[in-house]
C-alpha positions in Angstrom: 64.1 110.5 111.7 67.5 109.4 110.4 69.1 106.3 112.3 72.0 106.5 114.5 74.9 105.3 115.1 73.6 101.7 115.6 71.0 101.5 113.5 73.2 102.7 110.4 75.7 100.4 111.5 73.1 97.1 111.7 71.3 98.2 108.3 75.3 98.2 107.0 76.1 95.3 108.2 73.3 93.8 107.1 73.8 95.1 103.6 77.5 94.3 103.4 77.1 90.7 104.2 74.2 90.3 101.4 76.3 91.4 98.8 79.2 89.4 99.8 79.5 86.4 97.4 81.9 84.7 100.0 79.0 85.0 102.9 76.1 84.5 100.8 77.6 81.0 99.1 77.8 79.7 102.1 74.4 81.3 104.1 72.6 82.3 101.2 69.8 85.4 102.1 69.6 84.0 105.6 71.3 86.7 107.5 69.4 88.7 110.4 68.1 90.9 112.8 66.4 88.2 114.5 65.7 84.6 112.8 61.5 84.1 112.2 60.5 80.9 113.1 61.6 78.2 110.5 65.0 79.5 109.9 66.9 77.4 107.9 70.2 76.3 108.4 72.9 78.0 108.6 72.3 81.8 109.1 74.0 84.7 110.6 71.8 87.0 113.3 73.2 90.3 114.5 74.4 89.9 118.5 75.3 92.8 120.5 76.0 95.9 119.2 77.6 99.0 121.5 78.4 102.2 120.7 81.1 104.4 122.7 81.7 107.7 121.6 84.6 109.0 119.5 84.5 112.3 119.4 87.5 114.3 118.5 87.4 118.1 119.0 86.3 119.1 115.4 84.3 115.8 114.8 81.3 113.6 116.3 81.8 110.2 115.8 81.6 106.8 117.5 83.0 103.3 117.5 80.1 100.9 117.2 81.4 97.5 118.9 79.0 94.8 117.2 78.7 90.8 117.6 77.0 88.3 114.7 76.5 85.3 115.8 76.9 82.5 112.8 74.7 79.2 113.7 74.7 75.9 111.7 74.0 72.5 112.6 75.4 69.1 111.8 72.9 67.2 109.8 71.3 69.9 107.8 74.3 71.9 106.9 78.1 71.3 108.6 78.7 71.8 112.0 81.6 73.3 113.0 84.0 73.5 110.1 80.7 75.2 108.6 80.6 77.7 111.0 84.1 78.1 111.1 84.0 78.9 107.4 81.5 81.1 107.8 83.7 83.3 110.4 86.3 83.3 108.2 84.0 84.7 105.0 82.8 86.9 107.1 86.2 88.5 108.4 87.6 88.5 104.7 84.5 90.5 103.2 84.3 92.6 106.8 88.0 93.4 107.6 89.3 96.9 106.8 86.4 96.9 104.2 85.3 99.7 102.4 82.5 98.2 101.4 80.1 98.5 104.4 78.1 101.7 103.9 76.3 103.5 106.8 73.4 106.0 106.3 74.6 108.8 107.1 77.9 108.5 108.7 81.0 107.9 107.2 82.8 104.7 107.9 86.3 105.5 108.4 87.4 101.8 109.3 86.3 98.5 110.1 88.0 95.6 112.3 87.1 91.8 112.5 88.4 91.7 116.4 88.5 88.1 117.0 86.3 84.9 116.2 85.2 81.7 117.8 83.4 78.8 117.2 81.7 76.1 119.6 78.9 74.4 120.8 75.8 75.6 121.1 73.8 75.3 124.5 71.1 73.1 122.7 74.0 70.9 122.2 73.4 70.0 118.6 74.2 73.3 116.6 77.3 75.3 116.3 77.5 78.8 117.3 80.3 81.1 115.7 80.7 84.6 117.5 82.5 87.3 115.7 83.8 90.3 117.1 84.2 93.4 115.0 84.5 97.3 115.6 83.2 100.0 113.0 84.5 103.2 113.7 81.8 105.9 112.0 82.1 109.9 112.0 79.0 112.1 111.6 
């Protein structure tokens, strides 16, 4: 069965941020569905991901809203200007992109929303959220 609409889009996202020399020099391999015990720090792990369709009347598409979720932790990394610096790699290899590839859907634009960085409920990491929209036709 081919993936849909959000399972193209986390396999792409995925992908794209692996073979962006920006990310990876900061979070080397460690970006994620969902961190296995032992994760070291920093990574990236995908957050929410919605789709709403986008249909037009000759075209099935969708706009898949999606959330990563960059952590890092003073001591064994940096903190907050780490995770802060990891939002911002990620928005300049993300943003109107053409690099993020989809399985079987065409990408026809991607946008870095909005970013934000603070303290993590454990109150010793760093939590960075980003926001972004892929908008994907069939």
């Amino acid at each position: 069965m081919a993936d849909g609409y959000v399972t193209a889009t986390m396999a792409g996202l995925i992908a794209a941020l692996l073979a962006d020399p920006g990310v990876t020099g900061i979070v080397g391999d460690r970006v994620v569905d969902e961190p296995g015990e032992g994760i070291g720090f920093p990574y990236i792990r995908l957050g929410r991901l919605e789709p709403v369709a986008d249909d037009t009347d000759g075209t099935l598409g969708a706009l898949v809203q999606a959330g990563l979720v960059v952590h890092s932790r003073p001591g064994q990394s940096g903190g907050r200007v780490e995770a802060a610096r990891i939002c911002e790699a990620i928005q300049a290899g993300l943003h109107r992109s053409e690099t993020l590839i989809c399985d079987g859907f065409t990408v026809v634009d991607v946008e870095v929303q909005t970013w934000a960085v603070d303290r993590a409920r454990d109150g010793k990491s760093y939590e960075g959220r980003v926001a972004l929209t892929v908008r994907l036709s069939a």
